[in-house]
mmCIF file as gemmi writes it, N, C-alpha and C atoms, coordinates in Angstrom:
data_model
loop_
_atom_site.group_PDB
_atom_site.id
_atom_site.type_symbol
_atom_site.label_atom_id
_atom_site.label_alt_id
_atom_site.label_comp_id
_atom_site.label_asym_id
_atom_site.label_entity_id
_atom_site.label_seq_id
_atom_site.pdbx_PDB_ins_code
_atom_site.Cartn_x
_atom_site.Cartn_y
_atom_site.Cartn_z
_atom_site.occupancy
_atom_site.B_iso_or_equiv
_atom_site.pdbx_formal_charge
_atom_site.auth_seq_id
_atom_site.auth_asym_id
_atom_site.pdbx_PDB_model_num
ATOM 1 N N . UNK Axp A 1 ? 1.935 5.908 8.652 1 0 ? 1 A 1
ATOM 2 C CA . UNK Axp A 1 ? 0.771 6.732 8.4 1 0 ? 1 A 1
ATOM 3 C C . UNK Axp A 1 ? -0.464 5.867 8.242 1 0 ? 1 A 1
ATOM 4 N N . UNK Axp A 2 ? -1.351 6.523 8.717 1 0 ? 2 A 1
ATOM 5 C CA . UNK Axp A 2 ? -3.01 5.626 8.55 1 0 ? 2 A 1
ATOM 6 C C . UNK Axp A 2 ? -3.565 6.771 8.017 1 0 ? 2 A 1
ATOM 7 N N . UNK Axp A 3 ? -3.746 5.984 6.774 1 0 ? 3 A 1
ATOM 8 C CA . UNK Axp A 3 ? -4.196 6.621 4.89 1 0 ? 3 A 1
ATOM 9 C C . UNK Axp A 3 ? -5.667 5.603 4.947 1 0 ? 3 A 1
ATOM 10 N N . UNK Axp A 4 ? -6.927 7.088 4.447 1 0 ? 4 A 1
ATOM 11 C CA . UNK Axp A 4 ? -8.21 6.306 4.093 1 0 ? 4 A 1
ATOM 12 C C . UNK Axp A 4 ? -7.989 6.772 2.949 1 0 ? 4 A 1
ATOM 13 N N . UNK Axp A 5 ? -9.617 6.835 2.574 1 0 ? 5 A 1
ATOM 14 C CA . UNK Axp A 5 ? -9.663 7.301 0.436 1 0 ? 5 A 1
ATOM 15 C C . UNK Axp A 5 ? -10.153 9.017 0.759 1 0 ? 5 A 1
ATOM 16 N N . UNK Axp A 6 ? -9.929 9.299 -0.336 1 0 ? 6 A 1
ATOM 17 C CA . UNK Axp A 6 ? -10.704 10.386 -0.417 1 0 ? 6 A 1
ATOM 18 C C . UNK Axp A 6 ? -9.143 11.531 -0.863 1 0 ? 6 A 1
ATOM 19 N N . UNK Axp A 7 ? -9.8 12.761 -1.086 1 0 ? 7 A 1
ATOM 20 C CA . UNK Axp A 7 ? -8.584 13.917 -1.656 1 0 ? 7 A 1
ATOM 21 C C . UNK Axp A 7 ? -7.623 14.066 -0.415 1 0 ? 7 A 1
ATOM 22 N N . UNK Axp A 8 ? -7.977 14.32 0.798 1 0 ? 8 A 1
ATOM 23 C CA . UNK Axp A 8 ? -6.817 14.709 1.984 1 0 ? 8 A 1
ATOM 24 C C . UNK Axp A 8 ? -6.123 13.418 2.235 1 0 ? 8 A 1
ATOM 25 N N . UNK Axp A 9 ? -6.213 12.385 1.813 1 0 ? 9 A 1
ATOM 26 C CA . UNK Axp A 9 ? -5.278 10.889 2.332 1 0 ? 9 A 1
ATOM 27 C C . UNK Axp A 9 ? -4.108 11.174 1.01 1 0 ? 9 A 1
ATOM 28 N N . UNK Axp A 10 ? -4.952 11.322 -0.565 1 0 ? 10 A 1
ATOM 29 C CA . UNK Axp A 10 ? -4.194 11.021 -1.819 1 0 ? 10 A 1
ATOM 30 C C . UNK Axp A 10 ? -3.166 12.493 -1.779 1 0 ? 10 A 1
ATOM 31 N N . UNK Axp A 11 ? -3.745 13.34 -0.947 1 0 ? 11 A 1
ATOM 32 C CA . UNK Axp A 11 ? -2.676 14.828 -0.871 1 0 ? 11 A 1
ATOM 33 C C . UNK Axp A 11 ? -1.497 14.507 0.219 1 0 ? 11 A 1
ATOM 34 N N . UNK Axp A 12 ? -1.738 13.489 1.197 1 0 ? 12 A 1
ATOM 35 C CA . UNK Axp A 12 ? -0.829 13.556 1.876 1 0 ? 12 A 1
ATOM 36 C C . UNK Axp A 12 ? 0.292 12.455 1.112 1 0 ? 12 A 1
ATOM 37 N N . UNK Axp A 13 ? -0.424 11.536 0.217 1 0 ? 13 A 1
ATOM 38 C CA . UNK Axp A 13 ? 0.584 10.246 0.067 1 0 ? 13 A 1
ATOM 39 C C . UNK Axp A 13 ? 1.037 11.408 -1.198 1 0 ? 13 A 1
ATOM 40 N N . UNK Axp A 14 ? 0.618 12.356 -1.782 1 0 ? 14 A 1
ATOM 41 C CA . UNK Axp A 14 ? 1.641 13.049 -3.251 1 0 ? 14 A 1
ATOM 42 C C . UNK Axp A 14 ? 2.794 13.903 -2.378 1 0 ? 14 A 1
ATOM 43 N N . UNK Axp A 15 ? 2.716 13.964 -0.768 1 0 ? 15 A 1
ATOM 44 C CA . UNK Axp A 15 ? 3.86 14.596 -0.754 1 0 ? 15 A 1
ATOM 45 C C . UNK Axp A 15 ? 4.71 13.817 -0.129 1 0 ? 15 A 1
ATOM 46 N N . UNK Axp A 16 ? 4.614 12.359 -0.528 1 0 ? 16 A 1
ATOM 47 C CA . UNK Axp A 16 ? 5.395 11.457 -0.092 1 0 ? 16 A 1
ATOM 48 C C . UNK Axp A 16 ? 6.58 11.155 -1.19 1 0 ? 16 A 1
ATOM 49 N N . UNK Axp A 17 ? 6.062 11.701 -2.451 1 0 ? 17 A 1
ATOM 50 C CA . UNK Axp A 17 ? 7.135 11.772 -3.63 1 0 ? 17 A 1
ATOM 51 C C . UNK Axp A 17 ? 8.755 11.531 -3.246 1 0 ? 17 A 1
ATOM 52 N N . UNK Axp A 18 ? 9.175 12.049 -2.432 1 0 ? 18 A 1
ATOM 53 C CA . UNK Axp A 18 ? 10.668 12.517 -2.356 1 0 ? 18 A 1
ATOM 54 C C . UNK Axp A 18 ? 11.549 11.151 -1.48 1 0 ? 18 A 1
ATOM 55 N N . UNK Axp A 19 ? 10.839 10.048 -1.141 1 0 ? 19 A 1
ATOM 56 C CA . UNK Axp A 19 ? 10.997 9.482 -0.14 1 0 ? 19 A 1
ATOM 57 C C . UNK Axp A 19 ? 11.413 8.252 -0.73 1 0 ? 19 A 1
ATOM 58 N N . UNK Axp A 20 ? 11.79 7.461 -0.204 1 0 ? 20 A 1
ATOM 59 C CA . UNK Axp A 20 ? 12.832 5.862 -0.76 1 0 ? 20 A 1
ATOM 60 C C . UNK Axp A 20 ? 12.534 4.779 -0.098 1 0 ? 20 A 1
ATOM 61 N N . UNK Axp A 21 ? 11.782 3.24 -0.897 1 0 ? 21 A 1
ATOM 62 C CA . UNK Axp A 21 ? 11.675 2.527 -0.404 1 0 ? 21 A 1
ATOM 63 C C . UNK Axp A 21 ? 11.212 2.508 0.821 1 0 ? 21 A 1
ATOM 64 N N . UNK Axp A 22 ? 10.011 2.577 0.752 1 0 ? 22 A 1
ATOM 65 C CA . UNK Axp A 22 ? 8.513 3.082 1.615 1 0 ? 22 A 1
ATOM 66 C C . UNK Axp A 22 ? 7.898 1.985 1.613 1 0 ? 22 A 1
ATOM 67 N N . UNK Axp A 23 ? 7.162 1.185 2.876 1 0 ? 23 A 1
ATOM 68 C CA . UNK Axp A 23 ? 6.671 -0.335 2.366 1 0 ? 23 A 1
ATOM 69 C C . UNK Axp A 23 ? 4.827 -0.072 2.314 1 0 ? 23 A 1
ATOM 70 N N . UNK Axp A 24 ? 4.198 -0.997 2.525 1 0 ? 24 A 1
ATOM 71 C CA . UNK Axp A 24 ? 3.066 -0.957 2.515 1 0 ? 24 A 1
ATOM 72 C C . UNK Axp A 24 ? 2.256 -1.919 3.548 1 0 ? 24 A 1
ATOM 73 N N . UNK Axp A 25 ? 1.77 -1.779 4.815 1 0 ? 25 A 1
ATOM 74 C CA . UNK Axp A 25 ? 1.656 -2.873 5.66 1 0 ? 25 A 1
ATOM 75 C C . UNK Axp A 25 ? 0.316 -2.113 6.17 1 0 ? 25 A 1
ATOM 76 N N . UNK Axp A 26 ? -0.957 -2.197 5.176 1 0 ? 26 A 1
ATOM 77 C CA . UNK Axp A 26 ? -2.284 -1.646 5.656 1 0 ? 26 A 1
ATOM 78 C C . UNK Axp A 26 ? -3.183 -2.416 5.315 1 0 ? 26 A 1
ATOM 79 N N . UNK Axp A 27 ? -4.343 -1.852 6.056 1 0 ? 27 A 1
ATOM 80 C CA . UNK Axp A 27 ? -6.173 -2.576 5.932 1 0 ? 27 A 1
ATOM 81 C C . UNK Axp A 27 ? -6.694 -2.352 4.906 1 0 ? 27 A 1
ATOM 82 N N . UNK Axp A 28 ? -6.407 -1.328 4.457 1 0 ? 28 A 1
ATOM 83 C CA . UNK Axp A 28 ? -7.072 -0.84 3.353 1 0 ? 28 A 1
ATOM 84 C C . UNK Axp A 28 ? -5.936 -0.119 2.075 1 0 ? 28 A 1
ATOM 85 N N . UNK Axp A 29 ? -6.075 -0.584 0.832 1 0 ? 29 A 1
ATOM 86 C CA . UNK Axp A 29 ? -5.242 -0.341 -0.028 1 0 ? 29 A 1
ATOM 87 C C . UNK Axp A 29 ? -5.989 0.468 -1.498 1 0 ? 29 A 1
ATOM 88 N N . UNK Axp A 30 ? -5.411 1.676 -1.343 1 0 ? 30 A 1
ATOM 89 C CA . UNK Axp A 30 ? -6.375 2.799 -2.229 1 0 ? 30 A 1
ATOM 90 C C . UNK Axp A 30 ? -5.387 3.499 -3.539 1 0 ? 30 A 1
ATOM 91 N N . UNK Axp A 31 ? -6.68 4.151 -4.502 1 0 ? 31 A 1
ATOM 92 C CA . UNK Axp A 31 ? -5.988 4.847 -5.536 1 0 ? 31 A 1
ATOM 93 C C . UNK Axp A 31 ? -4.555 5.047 -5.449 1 0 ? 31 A 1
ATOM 94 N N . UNK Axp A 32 ? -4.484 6.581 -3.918 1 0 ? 32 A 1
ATOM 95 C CA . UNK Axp A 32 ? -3.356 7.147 -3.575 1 0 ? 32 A 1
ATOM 96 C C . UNK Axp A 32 ? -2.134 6.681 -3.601 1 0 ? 32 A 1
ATOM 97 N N . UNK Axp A 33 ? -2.089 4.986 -3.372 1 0 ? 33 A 1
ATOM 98 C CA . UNK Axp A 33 ? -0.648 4.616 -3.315 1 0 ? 33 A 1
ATOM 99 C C . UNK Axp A 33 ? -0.08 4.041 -4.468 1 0 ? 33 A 1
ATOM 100 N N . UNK Axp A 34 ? -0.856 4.127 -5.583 1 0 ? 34 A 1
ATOM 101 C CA . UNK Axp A 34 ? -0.293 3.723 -7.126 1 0 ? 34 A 1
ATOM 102 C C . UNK Axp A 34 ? 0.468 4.197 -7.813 1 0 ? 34 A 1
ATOM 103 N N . UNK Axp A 35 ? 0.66 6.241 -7.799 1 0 ? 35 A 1
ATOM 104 C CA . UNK Axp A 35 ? 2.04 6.902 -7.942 1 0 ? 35 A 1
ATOM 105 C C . UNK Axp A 35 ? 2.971 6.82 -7.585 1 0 ? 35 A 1
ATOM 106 N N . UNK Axp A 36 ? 2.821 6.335 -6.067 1 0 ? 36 A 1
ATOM 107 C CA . UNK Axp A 36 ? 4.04 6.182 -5.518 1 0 ? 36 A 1
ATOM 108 C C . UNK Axp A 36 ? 4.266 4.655 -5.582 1 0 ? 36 A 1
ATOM 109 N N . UNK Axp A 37 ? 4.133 3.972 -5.917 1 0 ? 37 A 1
ATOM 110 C CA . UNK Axp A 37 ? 4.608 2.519 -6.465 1 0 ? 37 A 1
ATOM 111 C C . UNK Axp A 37 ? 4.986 2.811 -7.772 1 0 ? 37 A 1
ATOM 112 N N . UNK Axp A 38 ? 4.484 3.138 -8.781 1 0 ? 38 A 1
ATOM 113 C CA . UNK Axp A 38 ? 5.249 3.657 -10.114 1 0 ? 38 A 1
ATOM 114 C C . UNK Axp A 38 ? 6.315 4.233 -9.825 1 0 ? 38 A 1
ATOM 115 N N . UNK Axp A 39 ? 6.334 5.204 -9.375 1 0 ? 39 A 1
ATOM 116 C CA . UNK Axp A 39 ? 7.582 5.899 -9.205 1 0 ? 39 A 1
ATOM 117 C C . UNK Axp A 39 ? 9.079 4.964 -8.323 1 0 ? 39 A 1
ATOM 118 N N . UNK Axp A 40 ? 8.431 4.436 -7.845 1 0 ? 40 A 1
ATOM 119 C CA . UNK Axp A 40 ? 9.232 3.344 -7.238 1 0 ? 40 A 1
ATOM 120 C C . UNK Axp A 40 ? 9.831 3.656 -5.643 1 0 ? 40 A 1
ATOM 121 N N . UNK Axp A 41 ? 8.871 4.956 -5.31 1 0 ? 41 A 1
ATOM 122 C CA . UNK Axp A 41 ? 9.008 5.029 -3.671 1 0 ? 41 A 1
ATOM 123 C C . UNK Axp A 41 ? 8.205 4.255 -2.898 1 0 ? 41 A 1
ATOM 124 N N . UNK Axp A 42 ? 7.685 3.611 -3.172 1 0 ? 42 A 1
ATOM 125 C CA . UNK Axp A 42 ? 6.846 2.069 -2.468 1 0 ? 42 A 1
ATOM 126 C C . UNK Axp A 42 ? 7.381 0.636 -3.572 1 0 ? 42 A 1
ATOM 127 N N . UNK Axp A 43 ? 8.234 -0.037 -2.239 1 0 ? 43 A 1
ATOM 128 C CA . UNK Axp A 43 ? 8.906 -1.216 -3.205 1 0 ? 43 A 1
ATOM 129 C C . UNK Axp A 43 ? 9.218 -2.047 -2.017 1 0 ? 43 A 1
ATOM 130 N N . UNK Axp A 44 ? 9.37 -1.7 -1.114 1 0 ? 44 A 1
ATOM 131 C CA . UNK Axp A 44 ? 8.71 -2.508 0.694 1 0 ? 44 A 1
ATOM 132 C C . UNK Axp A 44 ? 10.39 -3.258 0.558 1 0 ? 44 A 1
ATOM 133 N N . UNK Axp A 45 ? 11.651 -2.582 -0.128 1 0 ? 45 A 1
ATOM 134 C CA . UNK Axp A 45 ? 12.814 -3.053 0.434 1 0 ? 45 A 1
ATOM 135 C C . UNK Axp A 45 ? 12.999 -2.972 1.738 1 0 ? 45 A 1
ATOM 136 N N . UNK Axp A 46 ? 12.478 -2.233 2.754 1 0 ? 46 A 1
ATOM 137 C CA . UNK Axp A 46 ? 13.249 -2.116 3.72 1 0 ? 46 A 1
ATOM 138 C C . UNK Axp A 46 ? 12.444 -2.396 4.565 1 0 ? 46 A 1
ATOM 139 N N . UNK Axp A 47 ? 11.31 -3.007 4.167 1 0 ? 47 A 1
ATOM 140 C CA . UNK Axp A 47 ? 10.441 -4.154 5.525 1 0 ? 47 A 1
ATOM 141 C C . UNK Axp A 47 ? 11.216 -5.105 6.038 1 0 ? 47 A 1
ATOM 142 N N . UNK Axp A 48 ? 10.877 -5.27 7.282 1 0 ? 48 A 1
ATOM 143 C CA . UNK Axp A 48 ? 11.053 -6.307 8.119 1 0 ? 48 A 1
ATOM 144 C C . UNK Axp A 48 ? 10.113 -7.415 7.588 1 0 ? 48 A 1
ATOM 145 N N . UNK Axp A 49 ? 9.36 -7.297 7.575 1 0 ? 49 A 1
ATOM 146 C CA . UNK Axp A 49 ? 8.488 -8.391 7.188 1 0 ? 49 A 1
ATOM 147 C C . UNK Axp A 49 ? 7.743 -8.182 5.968 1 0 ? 49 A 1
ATOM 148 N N . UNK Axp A 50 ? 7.132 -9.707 5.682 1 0 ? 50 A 1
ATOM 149 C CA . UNK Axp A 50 ? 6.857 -8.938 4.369 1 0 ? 50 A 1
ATOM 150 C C . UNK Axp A 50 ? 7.401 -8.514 3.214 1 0 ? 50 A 1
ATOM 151 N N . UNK Axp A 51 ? 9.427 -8.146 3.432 1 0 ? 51 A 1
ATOM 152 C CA . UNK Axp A 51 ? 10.001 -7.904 2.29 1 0 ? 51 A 1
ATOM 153 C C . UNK Axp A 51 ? 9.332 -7.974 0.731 1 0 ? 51 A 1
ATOM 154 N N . UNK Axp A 52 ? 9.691 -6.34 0.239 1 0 ? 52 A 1
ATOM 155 C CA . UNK Axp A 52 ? 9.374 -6.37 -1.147 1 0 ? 52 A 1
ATOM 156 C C . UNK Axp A 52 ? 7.848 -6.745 -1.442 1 0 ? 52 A 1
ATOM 157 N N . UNK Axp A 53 ? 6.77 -6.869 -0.621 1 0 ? 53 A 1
ATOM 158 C CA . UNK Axp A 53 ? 5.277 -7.473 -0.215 1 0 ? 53 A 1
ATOM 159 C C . UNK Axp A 53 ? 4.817 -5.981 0.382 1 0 ? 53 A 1
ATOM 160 N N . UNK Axp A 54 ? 3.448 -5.991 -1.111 1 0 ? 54 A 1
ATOM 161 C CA . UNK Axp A 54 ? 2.931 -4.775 0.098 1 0 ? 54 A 1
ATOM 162 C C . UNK Axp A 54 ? 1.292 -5.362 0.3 1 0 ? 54 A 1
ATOM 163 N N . UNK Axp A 55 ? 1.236 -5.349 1.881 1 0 ? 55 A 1
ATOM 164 C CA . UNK Axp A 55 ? 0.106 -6.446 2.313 1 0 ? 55 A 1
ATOM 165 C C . UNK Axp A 55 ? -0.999 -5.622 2.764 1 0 ? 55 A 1
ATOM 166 N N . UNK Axp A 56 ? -2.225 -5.812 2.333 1 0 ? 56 A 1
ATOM 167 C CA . UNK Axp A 56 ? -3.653 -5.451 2.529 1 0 ? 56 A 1
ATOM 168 C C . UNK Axp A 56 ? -4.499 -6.572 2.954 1 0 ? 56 A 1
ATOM 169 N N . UNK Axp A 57 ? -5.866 -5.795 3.401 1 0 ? 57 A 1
ATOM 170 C CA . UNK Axp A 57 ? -7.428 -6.55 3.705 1 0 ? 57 A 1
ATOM 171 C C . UNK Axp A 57 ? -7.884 -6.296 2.793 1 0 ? 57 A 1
ATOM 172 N N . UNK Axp A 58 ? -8.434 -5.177 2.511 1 0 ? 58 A 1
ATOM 173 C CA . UNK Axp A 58 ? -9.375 -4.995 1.432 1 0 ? 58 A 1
ATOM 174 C C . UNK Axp A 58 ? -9.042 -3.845 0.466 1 0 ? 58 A 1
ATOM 175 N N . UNK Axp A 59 ? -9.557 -3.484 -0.696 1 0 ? 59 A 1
ATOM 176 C CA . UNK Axp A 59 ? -9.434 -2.503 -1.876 1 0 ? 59 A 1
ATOM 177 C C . UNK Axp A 59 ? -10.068 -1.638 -1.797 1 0 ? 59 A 1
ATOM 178 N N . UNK Axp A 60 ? -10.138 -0.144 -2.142 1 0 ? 60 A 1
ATOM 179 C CA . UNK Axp A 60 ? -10.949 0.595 -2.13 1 0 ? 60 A 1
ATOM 180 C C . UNK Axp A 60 ? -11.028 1.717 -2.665 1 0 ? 60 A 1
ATOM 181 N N . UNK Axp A 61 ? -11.452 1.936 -4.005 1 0 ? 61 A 1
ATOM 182 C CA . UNK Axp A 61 ? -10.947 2.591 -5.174 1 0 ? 61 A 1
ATOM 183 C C . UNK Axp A 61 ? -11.175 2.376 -6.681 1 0 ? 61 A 1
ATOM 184 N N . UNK Axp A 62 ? -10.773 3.156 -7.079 1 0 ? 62 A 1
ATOM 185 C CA . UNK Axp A 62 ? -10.91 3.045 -8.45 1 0 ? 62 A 1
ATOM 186 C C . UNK Axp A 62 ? -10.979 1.243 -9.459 1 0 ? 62 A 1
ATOM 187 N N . UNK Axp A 63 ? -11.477 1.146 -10.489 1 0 ? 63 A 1
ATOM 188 C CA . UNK Axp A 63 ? -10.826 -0.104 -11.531 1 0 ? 63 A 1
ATOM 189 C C . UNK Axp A 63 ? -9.467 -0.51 -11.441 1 0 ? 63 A 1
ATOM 190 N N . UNK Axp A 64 ? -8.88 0.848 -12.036 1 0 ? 64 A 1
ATOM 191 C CA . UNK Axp A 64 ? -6.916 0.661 -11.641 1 0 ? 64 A 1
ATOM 192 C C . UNK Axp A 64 ? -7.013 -0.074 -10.89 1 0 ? 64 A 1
ATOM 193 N N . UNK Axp A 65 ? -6.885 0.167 -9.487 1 0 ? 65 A 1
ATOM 194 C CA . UNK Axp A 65 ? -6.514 -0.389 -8.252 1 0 ? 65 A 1
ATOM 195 C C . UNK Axp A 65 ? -6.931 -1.359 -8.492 1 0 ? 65 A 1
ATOM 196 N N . UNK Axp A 66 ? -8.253 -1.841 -8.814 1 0 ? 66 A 1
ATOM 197 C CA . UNK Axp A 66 ? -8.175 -3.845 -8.719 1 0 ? 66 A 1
ATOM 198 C C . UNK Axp A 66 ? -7.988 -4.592 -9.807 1 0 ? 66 A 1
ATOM 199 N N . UNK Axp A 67 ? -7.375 -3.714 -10.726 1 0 ? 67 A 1
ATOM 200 C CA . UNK Axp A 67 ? -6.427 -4.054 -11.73 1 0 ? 67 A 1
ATOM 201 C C . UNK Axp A 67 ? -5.431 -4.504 -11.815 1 0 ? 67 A 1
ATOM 202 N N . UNK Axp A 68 ? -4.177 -3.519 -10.888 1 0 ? 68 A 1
ATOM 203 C CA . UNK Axp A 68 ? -3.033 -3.148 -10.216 1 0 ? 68 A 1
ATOM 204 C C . UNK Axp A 68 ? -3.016 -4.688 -9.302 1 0 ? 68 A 1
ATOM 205 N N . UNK Axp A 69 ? -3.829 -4.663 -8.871 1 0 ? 69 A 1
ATOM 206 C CA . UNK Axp A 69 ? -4.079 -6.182 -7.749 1 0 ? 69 A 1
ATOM 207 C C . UNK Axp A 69 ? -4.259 -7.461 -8.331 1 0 ? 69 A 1
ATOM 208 N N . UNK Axp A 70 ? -4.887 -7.374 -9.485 1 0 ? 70 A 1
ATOM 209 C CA . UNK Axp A 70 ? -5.112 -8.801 -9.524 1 0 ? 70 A 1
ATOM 210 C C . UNK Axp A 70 ? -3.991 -9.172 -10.292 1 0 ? 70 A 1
ATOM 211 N N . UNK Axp A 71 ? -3.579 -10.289 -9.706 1 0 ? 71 A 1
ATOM 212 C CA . UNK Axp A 71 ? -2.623 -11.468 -10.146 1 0 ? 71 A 1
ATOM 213 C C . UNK Axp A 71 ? -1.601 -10.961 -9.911 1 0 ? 71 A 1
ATOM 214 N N . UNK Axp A 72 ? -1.093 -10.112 -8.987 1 0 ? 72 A 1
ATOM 215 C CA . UNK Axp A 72 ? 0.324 -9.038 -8.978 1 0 ? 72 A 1
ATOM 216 C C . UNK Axp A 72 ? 1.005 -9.688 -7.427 1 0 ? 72 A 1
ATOM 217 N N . UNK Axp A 73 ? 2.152 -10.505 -8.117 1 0 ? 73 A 1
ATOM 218 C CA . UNK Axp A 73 ? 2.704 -11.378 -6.819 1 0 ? 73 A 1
ATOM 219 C C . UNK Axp A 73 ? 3.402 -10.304 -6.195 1 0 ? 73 A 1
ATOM 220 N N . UNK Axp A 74 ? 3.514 -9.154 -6.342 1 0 ? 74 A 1
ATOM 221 C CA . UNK Axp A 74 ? 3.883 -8.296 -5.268 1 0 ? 74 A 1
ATOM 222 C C . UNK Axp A 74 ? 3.066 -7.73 -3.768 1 0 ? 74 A 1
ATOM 223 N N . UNK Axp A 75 ? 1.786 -8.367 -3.922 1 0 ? 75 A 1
ATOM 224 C CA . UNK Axp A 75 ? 0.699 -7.851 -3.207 1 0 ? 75 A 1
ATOM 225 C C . UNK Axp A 75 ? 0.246 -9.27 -2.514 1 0 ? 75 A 1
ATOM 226 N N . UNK Axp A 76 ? -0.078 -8.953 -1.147 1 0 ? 76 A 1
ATOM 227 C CA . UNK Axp A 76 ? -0.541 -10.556 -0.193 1 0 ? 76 A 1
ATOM 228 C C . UNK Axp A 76 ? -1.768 -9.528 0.215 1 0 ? 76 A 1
ATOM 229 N N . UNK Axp A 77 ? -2.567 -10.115 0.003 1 0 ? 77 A 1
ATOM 230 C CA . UNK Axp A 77 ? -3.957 -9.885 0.637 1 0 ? 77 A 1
ATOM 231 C C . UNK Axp A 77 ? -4.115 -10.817 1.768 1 0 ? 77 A 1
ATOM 232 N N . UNK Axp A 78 ? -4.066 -10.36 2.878 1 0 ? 78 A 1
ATOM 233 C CA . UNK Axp A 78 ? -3.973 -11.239 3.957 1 0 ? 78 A 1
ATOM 234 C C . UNK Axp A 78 ? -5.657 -10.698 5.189 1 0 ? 78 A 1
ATOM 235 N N . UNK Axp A 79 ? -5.935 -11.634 5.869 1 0 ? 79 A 1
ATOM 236 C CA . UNK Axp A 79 ? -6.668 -11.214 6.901 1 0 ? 79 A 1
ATOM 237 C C . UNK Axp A 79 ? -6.419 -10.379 8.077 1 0 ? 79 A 1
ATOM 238 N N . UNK Axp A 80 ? -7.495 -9.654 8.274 1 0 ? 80 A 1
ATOM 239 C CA . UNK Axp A 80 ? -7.284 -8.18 9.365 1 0 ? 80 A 1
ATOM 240 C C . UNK Axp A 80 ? -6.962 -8.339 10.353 1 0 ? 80 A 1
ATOM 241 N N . UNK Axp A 81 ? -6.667 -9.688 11.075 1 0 ? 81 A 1
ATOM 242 C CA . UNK Axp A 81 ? -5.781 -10.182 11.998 1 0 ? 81 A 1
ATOM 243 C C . UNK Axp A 81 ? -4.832 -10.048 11.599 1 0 ? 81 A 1
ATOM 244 N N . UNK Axp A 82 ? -4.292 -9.898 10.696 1 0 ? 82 A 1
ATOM 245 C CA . UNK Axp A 82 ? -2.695 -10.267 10.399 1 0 ? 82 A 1
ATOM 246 C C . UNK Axp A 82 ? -2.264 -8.548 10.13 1 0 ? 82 A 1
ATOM 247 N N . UNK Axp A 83 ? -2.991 -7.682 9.127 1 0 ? 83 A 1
ATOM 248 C CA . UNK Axp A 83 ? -2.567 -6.33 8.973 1 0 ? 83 A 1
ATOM 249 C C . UNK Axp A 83 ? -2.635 -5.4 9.854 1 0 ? 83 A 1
ATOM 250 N N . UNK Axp A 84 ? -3.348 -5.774 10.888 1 0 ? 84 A 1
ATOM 251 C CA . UNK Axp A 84 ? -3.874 -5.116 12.077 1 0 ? 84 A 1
ATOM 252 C C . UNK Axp A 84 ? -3.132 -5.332 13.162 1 0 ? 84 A 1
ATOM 253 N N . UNK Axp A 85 ? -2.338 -6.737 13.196 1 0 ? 85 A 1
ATOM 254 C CA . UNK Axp A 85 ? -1.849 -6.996 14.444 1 0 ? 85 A 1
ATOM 255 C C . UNK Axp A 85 ? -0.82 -6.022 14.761 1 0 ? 85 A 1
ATOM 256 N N . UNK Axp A 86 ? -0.165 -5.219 15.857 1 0 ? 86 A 1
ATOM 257 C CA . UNK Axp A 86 ? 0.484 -4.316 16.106 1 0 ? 86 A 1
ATOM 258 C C . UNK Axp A 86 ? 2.249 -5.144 16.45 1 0 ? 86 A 1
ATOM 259 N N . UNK Axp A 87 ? 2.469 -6.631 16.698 1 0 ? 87 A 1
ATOM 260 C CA . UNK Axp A 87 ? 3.227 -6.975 16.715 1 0 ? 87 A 1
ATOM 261 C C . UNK Axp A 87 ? 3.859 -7.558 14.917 1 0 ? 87 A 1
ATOM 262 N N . UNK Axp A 88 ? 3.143 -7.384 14.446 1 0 ? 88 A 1
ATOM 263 C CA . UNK Axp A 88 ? 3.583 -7.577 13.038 1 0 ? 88 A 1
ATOM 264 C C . UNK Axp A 88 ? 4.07 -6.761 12.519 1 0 ? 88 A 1
């Protein structure tokens, strides 16, 4: 899924609730995906790459969120060459 900010991205990721080990391999990393990392349906077991790594460009959102981010070795902030590339 290609998730921006705003109420229709955070409505589609709340009906992602039901779902297991969901990874995270985007440009942009928002509010919306912080329930579902609590809850523990984003935990990027079942990446290929990346394992257990959920990788962004940039933040975009609330305090939380660059809260949630800083210093959190679960998260690679990598360049938009790299999150973007379609062979990755």
């Amino acid at each position: 899924l290609q998730m921006g900010i705003g109420a229709i991205p955070n409505a589609v990721l709340a009906q992602l609730g039901n779902h297991k080990n969901l990874g995270i391999h985007t440009e942009m990393f928002a509010d919306g995906v912080l329930p579902l990392v609590r809850k523990g349906v984003i935990n990027g077991e079942a990446k290929k790459t990346d394992p257990g790594k959920m990788v962004s460009t940039f933040l975009m959102g609330s305090q939380e969120v660059y809260n949630f981010i800083d210093d959190n070795p679960g998260v690679l902030m990598m360049d938009v060459g790299y999150t973007n590339d379609p062979y990755v």
